[in-house]
ChimeraX commands (.cxc) that place a marker at each C-alpha (Angstrom):
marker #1 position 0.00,0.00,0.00 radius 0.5
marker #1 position 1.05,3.61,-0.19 radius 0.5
marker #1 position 1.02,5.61,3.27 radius 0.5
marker #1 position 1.79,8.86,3.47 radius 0.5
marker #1 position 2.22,9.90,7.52 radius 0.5
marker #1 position 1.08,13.05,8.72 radius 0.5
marker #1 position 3.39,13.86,11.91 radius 0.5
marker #1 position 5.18,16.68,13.53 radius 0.5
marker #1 position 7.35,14.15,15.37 radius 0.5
marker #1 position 10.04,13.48,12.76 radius 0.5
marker #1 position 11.37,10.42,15.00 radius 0.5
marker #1 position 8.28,9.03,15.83 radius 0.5
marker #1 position 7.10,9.24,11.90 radius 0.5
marker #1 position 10.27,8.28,10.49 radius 0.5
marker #1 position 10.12,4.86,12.92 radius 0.5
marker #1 position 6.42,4.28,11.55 radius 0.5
marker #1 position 7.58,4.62,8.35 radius 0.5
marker #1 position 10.26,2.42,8.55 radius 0.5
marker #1 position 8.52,-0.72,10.28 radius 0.5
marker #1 position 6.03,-0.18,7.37 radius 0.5
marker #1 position 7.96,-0.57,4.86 radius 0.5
marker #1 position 9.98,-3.53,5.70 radius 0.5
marker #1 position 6.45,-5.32,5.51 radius 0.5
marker #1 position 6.47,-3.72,1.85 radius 0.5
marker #1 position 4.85,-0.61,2.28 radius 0.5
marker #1 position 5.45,2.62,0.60 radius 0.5
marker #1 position 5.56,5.48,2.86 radius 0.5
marker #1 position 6.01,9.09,2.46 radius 0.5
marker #1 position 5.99,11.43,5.59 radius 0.5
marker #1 position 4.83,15.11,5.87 radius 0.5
marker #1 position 5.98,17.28,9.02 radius 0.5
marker #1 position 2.60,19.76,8.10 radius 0.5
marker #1 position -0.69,19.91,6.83 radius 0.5
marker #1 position 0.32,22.30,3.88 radius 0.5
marker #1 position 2.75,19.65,2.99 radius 0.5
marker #1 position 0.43,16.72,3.67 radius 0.5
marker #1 position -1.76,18.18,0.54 radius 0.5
marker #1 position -0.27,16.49,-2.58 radius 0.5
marker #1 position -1.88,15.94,-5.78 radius 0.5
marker #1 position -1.30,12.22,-5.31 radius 0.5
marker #1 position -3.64,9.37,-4.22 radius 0.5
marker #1 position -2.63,7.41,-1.18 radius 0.5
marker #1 position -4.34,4.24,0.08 radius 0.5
marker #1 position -4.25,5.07,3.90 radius 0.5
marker #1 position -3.03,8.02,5.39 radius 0.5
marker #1 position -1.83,8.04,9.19 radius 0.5
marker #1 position -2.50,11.28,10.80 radius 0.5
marker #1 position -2.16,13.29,13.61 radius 0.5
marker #1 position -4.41,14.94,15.47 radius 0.5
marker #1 position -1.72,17.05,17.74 radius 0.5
marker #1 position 0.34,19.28,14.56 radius 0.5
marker #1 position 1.11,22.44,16.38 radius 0.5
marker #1 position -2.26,23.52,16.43 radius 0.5
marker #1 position -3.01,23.08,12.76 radius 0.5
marker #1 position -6.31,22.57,11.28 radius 0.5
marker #1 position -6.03,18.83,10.14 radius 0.5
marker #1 position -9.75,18.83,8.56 radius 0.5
marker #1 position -8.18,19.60,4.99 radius 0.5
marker #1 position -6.10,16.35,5.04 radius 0.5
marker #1 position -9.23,14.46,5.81 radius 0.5
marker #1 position -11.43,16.39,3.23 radius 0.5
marker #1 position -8.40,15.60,0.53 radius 0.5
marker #1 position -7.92,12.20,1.10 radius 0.5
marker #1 position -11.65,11.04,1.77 radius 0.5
marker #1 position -11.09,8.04,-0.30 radius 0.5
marker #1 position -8.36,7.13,1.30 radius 0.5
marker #1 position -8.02,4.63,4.79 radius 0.5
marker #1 position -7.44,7.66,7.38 radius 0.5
marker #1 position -6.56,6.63,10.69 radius 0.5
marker #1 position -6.06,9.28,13.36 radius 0.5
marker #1 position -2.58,8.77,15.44 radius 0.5
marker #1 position -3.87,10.36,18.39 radius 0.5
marker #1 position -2.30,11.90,22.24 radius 0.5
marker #1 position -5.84,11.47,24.47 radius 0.5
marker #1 position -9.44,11.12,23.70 radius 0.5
marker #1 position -11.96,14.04,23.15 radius 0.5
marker #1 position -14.54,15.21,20.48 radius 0.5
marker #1 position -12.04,17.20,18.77 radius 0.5
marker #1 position -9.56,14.51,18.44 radius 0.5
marker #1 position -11.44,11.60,17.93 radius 0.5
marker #1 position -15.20,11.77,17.57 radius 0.5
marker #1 position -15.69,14.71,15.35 radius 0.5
marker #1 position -12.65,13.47,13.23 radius 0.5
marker #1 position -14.56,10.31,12.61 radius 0.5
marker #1 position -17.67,12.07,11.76 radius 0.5
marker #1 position -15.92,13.90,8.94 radius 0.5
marker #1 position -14.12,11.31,7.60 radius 0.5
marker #1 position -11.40,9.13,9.18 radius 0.5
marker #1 position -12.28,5.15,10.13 radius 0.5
marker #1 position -10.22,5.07,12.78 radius 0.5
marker #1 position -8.07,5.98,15.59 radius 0.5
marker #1 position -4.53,4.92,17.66 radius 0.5
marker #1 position -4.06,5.92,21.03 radius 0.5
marker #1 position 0.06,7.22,21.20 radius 0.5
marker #1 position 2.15,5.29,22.36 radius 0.5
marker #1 position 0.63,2.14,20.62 radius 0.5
marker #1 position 2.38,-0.65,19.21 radius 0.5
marker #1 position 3.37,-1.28,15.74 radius 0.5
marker #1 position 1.43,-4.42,15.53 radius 0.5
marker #1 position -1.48,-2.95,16.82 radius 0.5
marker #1 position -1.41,-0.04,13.69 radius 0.5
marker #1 position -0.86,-2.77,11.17 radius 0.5
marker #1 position -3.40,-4.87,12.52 radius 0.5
marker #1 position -5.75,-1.73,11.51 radius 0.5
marker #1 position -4.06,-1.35,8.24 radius 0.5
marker #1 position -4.32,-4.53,7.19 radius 0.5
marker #1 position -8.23,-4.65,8.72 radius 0.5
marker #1 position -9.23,-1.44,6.51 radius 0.5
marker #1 position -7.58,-2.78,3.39 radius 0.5
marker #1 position -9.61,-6.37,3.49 radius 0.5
marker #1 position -12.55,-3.99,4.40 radius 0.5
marker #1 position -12.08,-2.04,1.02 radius 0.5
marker #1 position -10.97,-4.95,-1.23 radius 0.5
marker #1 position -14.44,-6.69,0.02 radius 0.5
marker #1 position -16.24,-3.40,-0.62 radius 0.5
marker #1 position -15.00,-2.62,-3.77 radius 0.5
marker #1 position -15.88,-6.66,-5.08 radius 0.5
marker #1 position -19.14,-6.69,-3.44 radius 0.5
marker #1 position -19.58,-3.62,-5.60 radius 0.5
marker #1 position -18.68,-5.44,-8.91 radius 0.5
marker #1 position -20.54,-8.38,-8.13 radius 0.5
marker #1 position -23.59,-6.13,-7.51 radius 0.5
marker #1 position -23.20,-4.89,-10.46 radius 0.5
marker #1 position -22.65,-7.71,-12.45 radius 0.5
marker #1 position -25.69,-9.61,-10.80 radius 0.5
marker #1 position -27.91,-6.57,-11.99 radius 0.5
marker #1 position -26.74,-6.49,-15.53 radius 0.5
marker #1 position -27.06,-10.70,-15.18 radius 0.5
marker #1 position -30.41,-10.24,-13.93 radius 0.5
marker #1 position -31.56,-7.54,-16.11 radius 0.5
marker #1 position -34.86,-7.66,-17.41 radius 0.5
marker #1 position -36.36,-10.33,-15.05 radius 0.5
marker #1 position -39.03,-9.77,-13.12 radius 0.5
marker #1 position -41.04,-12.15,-10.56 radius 0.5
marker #1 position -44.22,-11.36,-8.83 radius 0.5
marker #1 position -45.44,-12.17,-5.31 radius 0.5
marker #1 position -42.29,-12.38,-3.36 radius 0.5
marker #1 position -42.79,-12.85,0.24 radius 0.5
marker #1 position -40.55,-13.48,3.56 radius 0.5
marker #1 position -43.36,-14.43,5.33 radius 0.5
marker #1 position -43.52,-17.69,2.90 radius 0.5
marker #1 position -42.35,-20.74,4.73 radius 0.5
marker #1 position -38.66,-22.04,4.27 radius 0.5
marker #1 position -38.03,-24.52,3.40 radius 0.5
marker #1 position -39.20,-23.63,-0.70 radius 0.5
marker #1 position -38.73,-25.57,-3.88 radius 0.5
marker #1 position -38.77,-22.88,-6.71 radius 0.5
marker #1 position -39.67,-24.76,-10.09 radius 0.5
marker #1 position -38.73,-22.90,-13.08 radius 0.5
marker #1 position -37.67,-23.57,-16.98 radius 0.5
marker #1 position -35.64,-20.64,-16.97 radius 0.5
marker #1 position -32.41,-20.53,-13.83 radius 0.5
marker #1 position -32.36,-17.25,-13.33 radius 0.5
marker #1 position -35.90,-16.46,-12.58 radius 0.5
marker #1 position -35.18,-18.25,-9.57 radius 0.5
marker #1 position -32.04,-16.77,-9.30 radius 0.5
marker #1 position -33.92,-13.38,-8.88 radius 0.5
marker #1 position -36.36,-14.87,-6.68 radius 0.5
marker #1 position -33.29,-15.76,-4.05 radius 0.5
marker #1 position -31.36,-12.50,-4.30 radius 0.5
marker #1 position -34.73,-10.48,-3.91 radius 0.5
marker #1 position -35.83,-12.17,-1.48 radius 0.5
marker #1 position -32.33,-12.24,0.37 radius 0.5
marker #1 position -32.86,-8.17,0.07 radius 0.5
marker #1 position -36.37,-8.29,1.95 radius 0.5
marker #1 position -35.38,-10.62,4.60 radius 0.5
marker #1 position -32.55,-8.62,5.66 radius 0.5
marker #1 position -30.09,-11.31,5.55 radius 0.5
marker #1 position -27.43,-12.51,2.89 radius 0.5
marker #1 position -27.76,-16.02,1.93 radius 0.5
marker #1 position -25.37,-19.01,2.08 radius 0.5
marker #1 position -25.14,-20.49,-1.58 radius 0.5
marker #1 position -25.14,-23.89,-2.11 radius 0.5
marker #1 position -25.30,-26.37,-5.25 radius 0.5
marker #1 position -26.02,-30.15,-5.00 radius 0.5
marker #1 position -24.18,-30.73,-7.92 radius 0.5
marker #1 position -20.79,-30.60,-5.74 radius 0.5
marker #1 position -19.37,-32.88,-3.88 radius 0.5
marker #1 position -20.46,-33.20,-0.28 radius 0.5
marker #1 position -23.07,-30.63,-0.60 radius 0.5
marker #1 position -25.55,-32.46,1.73 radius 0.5
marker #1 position -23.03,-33.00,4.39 radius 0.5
marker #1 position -22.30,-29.10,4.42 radius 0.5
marker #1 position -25.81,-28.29,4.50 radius 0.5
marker #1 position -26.33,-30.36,7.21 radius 0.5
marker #1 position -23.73,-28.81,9.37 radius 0.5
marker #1 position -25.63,-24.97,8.77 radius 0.5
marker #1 position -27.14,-23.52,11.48 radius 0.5
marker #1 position -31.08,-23.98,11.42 radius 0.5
marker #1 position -31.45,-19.84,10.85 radius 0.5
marker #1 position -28.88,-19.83,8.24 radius 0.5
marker #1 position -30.75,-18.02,5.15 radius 0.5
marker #1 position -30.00,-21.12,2.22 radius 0.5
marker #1 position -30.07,-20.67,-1.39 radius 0.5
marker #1 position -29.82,-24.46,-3.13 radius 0.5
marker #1 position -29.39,-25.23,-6.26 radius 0.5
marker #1 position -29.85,-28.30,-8.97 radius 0.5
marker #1 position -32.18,-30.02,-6.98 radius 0.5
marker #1 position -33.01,-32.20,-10.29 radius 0.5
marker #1 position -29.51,-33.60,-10.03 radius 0.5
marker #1 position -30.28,-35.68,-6.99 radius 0.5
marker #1 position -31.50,-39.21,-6.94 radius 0.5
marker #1 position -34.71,-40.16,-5.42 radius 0.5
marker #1 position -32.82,-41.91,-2.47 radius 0.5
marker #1 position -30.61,-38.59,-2.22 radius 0.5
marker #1 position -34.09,-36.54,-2.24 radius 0.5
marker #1 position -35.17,-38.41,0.54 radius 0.5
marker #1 position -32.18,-37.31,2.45 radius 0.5
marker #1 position -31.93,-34.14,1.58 radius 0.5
marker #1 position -36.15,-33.79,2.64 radius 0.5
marker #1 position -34.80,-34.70,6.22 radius 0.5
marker #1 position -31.68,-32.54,6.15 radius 0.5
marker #1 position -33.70,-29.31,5.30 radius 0.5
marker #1 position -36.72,-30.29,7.07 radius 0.5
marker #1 position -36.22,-26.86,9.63 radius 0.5
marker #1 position -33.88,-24.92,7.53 radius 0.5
marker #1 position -34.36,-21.44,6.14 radius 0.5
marker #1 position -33.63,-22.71,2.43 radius 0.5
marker #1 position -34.68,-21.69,-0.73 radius 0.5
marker #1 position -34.23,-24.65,-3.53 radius 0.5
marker #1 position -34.62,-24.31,-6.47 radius 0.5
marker #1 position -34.99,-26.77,-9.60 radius 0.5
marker #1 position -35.40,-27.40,-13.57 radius 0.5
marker #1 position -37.19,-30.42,-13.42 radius 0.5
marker #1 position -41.10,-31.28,-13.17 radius 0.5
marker #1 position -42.68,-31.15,-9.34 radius 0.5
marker #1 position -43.21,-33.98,-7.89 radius 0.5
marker #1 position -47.03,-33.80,-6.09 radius 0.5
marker #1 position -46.32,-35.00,-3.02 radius 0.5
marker #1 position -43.18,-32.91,-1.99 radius 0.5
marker #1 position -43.04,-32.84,1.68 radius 0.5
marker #1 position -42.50,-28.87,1.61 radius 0.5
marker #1 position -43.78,-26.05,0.06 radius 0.5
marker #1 position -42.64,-25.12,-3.50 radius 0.5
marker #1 position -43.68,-22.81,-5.93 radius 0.5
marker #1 position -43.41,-22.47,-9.88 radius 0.5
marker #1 position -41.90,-19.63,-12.31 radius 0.5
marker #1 position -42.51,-20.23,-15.93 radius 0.5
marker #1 position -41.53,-17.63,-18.61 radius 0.5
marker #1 position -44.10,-17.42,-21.25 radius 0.5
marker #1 position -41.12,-16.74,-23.72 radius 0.5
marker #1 position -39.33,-20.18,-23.32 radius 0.5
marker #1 position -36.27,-18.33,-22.28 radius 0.5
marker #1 position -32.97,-21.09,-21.74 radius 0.5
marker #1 position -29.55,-20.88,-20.64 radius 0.5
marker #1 position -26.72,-23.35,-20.42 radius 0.5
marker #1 position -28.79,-25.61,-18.25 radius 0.5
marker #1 position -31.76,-26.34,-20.78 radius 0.5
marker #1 position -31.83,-27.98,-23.94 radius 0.5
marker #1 position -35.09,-26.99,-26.38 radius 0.5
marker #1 position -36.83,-28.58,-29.31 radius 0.5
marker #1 position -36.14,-27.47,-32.35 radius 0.5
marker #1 position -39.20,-25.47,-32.62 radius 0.5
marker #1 position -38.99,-23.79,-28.90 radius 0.5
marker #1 position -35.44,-22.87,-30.06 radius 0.5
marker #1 position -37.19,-21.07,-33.15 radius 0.5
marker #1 position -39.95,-19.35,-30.75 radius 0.5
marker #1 position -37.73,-17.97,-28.95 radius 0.5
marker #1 position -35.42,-16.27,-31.62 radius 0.5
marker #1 position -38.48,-15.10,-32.94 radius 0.5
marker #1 position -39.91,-13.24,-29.80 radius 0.5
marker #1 position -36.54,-11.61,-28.73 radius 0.5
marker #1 position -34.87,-10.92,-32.65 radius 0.5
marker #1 position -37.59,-9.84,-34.72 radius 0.5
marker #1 position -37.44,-6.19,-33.41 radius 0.5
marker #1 position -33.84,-6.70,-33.92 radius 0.5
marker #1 position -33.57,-7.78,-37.17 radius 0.5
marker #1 position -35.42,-7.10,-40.49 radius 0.5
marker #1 position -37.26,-9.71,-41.57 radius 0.5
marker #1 position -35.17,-11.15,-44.50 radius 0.5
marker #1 position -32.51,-11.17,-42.32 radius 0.5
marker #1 position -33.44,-12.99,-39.35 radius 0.5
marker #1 position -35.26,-15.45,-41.63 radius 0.5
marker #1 position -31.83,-16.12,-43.38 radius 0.5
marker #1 position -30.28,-16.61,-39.69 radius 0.5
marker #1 position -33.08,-19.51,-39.13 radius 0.5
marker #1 position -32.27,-20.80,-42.67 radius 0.5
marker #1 position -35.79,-20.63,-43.76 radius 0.5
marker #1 position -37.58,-18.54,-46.14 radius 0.5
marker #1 position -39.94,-15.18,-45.52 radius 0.5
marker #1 position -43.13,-17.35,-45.82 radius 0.5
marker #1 position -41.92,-20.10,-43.61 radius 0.5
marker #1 position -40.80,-17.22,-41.12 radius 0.5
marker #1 position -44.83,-15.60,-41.78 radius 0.5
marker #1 position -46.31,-19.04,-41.08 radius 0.5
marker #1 position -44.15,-19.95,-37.95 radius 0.5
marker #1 position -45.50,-16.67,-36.53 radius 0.5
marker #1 position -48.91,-17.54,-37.73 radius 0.5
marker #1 position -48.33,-20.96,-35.33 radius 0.5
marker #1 position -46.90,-19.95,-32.77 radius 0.5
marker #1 position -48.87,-16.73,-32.47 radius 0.5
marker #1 position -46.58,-14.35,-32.34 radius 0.5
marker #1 position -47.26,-10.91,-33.44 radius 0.5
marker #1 position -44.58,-8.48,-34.35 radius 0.5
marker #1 position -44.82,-4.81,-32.94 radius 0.5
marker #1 position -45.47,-2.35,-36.08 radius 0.5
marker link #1:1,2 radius 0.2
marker link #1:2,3 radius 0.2
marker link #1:3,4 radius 0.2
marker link #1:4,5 radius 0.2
marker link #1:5,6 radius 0.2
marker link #1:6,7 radius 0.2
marker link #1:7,8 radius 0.2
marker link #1:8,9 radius 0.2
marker link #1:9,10 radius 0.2
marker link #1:10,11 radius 0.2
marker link #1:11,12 radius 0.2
marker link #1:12,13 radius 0.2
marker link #1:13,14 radius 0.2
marker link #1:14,15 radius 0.2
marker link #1:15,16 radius 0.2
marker link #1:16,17 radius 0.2
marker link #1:17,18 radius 0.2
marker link #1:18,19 radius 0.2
marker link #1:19,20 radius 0.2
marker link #1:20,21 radius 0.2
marker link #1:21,22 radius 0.2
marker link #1:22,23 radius 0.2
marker link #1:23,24 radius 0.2
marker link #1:24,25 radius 0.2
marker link #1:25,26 radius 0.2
marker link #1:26,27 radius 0.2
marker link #1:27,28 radius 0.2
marker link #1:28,29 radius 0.2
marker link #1:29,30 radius 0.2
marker link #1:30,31 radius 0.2
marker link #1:31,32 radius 0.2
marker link #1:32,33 radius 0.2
marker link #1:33,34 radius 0.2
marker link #1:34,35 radius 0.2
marker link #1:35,36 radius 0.2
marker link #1:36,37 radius 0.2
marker link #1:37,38 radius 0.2
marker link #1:38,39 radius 0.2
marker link #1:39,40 radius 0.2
marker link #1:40,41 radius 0.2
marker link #1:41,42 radius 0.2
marker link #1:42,43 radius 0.2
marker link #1:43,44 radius 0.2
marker link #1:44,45 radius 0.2
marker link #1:45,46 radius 0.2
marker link #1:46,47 radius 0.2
marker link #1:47,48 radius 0.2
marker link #1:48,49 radius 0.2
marker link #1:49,50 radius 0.2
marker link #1:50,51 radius 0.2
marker link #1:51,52 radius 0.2
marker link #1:52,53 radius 0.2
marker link #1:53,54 radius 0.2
marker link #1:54,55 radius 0.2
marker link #1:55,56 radius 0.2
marker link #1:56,57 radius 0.2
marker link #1:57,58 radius 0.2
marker link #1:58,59 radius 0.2
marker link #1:59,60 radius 0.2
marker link #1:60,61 radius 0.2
marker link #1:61,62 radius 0.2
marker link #1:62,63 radius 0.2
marker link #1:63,64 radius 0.2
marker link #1:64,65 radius 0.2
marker link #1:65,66 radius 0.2
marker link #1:66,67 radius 0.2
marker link #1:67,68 radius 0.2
marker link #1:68,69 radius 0.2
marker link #1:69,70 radius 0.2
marker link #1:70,71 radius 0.2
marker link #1:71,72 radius 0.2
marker link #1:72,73 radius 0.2
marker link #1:73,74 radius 0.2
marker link #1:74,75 radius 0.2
marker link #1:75,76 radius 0.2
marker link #1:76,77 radius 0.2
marker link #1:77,78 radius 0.2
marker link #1:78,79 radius 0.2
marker link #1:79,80 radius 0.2
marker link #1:80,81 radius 0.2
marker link #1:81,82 radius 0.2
marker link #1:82,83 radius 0.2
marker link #1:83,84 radius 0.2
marker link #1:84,85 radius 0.2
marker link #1:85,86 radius 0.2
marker link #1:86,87 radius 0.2
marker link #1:87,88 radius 0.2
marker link #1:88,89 radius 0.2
marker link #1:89,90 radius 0.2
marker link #1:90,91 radius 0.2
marker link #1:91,92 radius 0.2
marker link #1:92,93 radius 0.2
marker link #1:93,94 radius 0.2
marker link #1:94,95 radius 0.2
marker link #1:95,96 radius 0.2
marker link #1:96,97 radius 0.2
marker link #1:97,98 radius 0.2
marker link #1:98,99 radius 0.2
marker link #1:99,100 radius 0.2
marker link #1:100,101 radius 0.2
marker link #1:101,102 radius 0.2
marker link #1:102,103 radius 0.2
marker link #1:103,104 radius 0.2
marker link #1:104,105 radius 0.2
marker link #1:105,106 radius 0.2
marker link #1:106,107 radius 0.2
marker link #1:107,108 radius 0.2
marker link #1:108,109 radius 0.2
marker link #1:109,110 radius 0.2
marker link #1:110,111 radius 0.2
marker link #1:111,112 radius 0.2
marker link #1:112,113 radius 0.2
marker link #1:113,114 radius 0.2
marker link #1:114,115 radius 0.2
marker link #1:115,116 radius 0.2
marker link #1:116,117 radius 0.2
marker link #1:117,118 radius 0.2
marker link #1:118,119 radius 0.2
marker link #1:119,120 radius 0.2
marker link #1:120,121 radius 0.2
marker link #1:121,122 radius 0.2
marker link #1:122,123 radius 0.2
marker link #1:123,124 radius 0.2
marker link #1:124,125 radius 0.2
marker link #1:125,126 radius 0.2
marker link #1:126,127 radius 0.2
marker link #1:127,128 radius 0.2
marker link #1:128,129 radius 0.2
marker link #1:129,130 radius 0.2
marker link #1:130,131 radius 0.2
marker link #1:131,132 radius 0.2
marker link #1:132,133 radius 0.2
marker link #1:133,134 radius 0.2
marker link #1:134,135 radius 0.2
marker link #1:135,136 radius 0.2
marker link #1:136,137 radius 0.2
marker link #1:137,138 radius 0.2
marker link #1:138,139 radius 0.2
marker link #1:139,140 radius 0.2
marker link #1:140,141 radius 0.2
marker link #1:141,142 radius 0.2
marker link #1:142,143 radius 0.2
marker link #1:143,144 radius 0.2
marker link #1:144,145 radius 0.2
marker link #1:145,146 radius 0.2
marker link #1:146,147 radius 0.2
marker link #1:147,148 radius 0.2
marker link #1:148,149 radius 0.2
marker link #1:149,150 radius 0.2
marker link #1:150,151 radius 0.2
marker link #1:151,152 radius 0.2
marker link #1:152,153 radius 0.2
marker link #1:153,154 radius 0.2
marker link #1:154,155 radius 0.2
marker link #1:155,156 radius 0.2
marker link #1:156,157 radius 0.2
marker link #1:157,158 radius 0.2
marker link #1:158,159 radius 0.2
marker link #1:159,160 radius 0.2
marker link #1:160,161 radius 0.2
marker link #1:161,162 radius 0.2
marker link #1:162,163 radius 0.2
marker link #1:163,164 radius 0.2
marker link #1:164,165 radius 0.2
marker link #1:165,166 radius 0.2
marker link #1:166,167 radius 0.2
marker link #1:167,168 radius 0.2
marker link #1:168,169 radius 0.2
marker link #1:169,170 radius 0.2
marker link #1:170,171 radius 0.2
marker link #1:171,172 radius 0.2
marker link #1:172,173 radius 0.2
marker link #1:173,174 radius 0.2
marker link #1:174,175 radius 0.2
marker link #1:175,176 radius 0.2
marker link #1:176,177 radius 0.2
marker link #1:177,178 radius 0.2
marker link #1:178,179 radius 0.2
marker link #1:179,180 radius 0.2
marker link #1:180,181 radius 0.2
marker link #1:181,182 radius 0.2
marker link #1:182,183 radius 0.2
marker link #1:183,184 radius 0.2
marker link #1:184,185 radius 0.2
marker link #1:185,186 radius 0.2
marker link #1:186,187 radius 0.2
marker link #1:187,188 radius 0.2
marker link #1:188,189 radius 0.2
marker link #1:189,190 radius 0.2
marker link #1:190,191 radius 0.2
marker link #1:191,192 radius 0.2
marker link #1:192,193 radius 0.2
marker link #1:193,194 radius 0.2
marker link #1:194,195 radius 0.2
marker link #1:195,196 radius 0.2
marker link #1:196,197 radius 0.2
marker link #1:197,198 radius 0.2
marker link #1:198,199 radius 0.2
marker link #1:199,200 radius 0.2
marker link #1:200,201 radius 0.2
marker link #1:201,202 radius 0.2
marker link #1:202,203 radius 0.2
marker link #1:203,204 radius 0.2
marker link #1:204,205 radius 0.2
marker link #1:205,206 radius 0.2
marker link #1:206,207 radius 0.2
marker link #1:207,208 radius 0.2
marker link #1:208,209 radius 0.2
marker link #1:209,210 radius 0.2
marker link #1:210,211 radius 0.2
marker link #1:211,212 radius 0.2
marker link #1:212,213 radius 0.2
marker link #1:213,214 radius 0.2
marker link #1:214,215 radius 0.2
marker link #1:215,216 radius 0.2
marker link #1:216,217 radius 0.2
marker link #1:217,218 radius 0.2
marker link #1:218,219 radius 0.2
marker link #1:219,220 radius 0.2
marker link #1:220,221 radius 0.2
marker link #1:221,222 radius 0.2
marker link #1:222,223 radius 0.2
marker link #1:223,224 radius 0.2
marker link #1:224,225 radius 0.2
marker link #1:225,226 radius 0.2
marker link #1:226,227 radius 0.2
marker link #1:227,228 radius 0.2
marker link #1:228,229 radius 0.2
marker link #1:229,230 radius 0.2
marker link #1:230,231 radius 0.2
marker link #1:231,232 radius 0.2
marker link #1:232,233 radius 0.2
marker link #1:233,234 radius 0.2
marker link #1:234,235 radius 0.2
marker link #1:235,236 radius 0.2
marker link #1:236,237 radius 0.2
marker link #1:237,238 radius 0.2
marker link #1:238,239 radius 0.2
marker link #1:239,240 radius 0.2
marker link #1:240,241 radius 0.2
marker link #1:241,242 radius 0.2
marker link #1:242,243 radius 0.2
marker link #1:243,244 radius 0.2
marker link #1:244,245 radius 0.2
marker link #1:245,246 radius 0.2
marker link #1:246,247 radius 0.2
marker link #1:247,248 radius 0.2
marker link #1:248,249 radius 0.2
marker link #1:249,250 radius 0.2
marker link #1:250,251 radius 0.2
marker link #1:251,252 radius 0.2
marker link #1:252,253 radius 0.2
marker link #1:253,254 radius 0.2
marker link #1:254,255 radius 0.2
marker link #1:255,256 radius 0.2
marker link #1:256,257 radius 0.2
marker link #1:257,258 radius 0.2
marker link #1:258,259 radius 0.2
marker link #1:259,260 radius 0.2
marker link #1:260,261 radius 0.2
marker link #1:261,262 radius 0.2
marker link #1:262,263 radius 0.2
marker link #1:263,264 radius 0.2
marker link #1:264,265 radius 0.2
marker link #1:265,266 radius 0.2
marker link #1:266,267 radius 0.2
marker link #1:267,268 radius 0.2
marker link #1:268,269 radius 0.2
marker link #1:269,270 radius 0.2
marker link #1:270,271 radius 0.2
marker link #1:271,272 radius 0.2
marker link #1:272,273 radius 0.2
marker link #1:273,274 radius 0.2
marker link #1:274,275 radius 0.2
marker link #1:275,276 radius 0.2
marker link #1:276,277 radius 0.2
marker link #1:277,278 radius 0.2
marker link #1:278,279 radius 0.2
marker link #1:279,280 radius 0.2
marker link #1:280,281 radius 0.2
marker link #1:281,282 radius 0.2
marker link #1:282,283 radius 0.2
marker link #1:283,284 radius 0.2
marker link #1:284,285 radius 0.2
marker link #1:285,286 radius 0.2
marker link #1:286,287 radius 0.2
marker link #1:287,288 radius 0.2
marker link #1:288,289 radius 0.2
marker link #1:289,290 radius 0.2
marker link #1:290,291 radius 0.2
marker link #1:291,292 radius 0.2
marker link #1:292,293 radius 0.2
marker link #1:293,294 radius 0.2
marker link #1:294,295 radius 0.2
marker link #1:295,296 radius 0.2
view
């Protein structure tokens, strides 16, 4: 990481800056806030609260994407609680021990990496999930839940939404893996569950896994048919358009619906008929069949 040390006490920084960067830090020290300014991003910045009676509010305002951790003499609003307020995560009471700062360092950089990829993921999982939309979630549905769907990510949606509503991240699981049922098993009974590929078990594995989740908080969810006499609740998601991923395989004409529905806006006529390798009439009657009428 690169540190940059805000501190009047040359020794005292210097030392700091030394331990630092024999763990492979990069440190640069500044004796005052007017130095302190640079036009220069720095991951965490160490700084003092005591600098001859400087104003150290600029530093924080500068760097307020940065980790700022306050290397502080005693305890009061001014050096600690308003600081925070404004900006900085966290504070160091002098003298403190070097393993004790890093400890902190190394804390607020996890703290960022995880922020930063929960970020991406977040937005990944809304482009992935763009465009779906399912009706009549509830957390006051009882879990356990089979969700039955042709299409994964409708129930894919259905976990993640209602993950948001009950206030809780999920734990995901899929029962294609190895060992899957043993893990569940071991998951505390108000663990929020989201479990996938229920199709892939046998019926002598369903039976287990019927006992294993019999009081766990679990969504499952599965591709095939429902069987009628499922011991827990389920539900079922069907998309009118025949939509598939990886995890279906479609007849020849479902495969032909659906370019239909979601190209013909897309593509001229002549065109997406040539993509199907049929002609414009055999395009006109497959419409006419499957009843599909395109948007003037």
């Amino acid at each position: 990481m690169k540190i940059l040390i805000v501190e009047n006490e040359i020794y005292l920084a210097q030392s700091i800056a030394a331990k630092l960067s024999e763990i492979g830090h990069n440190c640069e020290v500044a004796a005052t806030i007017k130095d302190a300014i640079k036009e220069e991003h720095f991951d965490a910045v160490l700084l003092s609260t005591n600098i001859n009676g400087q104003d150290f509010y600029p530093v924080i305002e500068h760097y307020k994407d940065s980790i700022i951790i306050l290397l502080v003499s005693y305890i009061s609003n001014d050096t600690v609680s308003n600081p925070l307020k404004a900006g900085a995560k966290d504070y160091i009471l002098k003298p403190f021990m070097m393993e004790e700062l890093i400890r902190k360092i190394n804390h607020f950089k996890e703290f960022e990496l995880i922020k930063k990829e929960n970020e991406t993921f977040k937005k990944y999982l809304s482009f992935s999930l763009k465009g779906i939309n399912v009706e009549g979630i509830n957390t006051k549905t009882k879990l356990p839940l089979i969700i039955k769907t042709n299409y994964q990510k409708y129930a894919d949606f259905f976990a993640f939404e209602f993950s948001k509503l009950y206030g809780e991240p999920f734990k995901f699981y899929t029962l294609s893996e190895t060992g899957a049922l043993n893990k569940i098993k071991s998951e505390k009974d108000t663990q929020l569950l989201y479990i996938t590929d229920f199709q892939v078990l046998k019926k002598s594995e369903k039976k287990i896994f019927f006992e294993i989740i019999e009081n766990k908080n679990a969504l499952i969810s599965t591709t095939d048919s429902i069987e009628e006499d499922l011991p827990i609740n389920y539900t079922e998601i069907k998309s009118d358009n025949k939509i598939f991923d990886r995890n279906d395989i479609l007849s020849i004409d479902d495969y032909v619906k659906y370019i239909i529905l979601n190209y013909q806006n897309k593509f001229p006529d002549t065109s997406l008929a040539k993509k199907l390798g049929i002609s414009r009439k055999s395009l006109w009657e497959k419409r006419k069949k499957y009843e599909i009428f395109k948007k003037k």
